[in-house]
C-alpha positions as CSV (number, residue, x, y, z in Angstrom):
1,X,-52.0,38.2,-39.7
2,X,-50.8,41.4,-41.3
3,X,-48.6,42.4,-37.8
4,X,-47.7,38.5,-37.7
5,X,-46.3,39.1,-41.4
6,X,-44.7,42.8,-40.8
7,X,-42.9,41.2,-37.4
8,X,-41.4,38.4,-39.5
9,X,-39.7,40.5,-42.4
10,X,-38.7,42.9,-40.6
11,X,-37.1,40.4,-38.5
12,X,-35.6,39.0,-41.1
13,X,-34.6,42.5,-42.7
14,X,-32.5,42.8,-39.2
15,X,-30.8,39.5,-39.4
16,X,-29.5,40.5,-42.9
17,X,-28.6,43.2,-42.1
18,X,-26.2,41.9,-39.2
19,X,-25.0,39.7,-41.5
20,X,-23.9,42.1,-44.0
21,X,-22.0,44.2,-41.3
22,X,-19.7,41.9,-40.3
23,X,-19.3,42.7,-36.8
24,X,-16.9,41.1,-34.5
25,X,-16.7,38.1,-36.6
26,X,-16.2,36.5,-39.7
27,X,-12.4,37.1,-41.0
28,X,-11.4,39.0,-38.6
29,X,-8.0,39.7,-38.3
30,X,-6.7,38.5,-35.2
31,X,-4.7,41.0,-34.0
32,X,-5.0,40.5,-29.7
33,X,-4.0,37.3,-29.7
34,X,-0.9,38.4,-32.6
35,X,-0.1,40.6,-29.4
36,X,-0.4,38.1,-27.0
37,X,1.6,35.7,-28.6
38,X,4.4,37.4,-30.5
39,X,6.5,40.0,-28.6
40,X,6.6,43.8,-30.3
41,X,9.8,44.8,-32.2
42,X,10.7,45.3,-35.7
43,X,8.1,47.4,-36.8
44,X,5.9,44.4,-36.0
45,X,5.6,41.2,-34.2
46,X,8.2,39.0,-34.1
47,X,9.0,34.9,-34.1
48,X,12.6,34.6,-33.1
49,X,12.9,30.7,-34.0
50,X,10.0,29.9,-36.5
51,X,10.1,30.1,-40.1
52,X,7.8,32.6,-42.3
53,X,5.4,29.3,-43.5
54,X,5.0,28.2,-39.4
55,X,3.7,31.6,-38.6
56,X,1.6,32.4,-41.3
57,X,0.2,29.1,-40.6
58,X,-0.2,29.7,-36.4
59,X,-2.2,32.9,-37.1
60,X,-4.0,31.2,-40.1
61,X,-5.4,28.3,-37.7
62,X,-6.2,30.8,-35.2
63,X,-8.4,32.5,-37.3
64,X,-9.2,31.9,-41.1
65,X,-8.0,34.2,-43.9
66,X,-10.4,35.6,-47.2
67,X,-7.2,34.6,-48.8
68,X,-3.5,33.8,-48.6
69,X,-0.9,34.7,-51.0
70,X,2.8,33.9,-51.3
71,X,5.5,36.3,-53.0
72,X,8.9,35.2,-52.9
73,X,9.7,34.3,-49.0
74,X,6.8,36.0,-47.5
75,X,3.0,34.8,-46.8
76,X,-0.1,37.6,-46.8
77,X,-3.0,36.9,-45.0
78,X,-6.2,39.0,-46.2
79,X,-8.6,39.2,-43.6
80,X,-12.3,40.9,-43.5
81,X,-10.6,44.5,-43.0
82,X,-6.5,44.0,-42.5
83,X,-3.7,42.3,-44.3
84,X,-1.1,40.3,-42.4
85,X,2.4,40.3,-43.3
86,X,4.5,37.6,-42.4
87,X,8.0,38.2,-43.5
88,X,11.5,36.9,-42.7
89,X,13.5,38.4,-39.4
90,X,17.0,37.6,-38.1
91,X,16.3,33.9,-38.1
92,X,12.6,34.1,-37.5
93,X,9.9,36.2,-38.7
94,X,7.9,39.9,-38.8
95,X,4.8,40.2,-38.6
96,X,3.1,43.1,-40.0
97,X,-0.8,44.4,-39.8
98,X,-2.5,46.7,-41.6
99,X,-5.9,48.1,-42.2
100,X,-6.9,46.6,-46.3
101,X,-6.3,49.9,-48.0
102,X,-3.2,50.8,-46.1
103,X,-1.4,46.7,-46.5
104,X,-2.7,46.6,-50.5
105,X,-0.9,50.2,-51.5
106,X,2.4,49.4,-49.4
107,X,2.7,45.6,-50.4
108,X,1.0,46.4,-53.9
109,X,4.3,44.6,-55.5
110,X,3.0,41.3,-53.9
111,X,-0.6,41.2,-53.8
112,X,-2.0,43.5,-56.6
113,X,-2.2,40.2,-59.2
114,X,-4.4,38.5,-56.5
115,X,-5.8,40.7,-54.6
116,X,-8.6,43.5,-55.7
117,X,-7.7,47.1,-55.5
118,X,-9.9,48.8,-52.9
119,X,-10.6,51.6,-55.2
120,X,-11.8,49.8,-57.9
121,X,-15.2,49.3,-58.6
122,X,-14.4,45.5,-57.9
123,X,-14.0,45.7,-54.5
124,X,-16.3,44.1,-52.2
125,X,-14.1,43.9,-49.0
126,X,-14.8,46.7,-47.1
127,X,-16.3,47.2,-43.2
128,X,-19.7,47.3,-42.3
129,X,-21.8,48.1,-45.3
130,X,-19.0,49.6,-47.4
131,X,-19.3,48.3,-51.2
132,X,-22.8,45.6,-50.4
C-alpha cells in the first residue's frame, strides 16, 4: 500500500511539474508558421496588403496570446516567452518578435502600463521554472 501511495504522488509530483515548465505548448509564440506565412524584410515579417488589426488577428487565431495590447496604430501580442509586434509597413504591416525581456525594454513606451516588468518582483512570465 505504502509503494502503491509513493508511485501515485510522485506521479503526480511529475505531472506538475510538466505543467509548470511549459514546454512546447501553452502560449507559445508562433514563430514557424510567422515564417511560413509572411515573407522576411523590414527588420521583420511582412503583410504587403493587410492592415495592422488583420494580422495581429491571423497570428492571434493561430495561436492564443497571454495578452494583447493596442498603442496608437500597433497591436502587441504577449506570448508565454516572446512579444509580437505588429506594426504598419508601406501599405501593409511588420511584424516583429522578440524574446519577453528583449520586446518589453524596446517597446516599454507601449506596453509598460499593461504589461509587468520582467525584473520586477511581479513577474511571473518566465520559461520553464523561472519565477513559479
Amino acid at each position: 500500500m505504502k509503494t502503491a501511495r509513493r508511485i501515485g504522488v510522485l506521479f503526480l509530483a511529475t505531472a506538475a511539474l510538466a505543467a509548470c515548465s511549459g514546454g512546447s505548448g501553452g502560449n507559445a509564440v508562433p514563430s514557424s508558421w510567422i515564417r511560413k506565412e509572411y515573407r522576411a524584410g523590414g527588420g521583420g515579417y511582412l503583410d504587403r496588403a493587410d492592415p495592422v488589426s488583420t494580422v495581429a488577428g491571423e497570428i492571434a487565431k493561430h495561436a492564443s496570446p497571454r495578452d494583447r495590447t493596442t498603442s496608437g496604430s500597433m497591436v502587441f501580442l504577449r506570448y508565454r516567452d516572446d512579444i509580437v509586434a505588429v506594426s504598419p509597413y508601406l501599405g501593409g504591416s511588420r511584424i516583429e518578435i522578440d524574446d519577453y525581456r528583449g520586446g518589453y525594454y524596446r517597446w516599454r513606451p507601449h506596453v509598460s502600463s499593461v504589461w509587468p516588468d520582467p525584473d520586477s518582483d511581479s513577474f511571473r512570465g518566465g520559461g520553464p521554472g523561472s519565477g513559479k
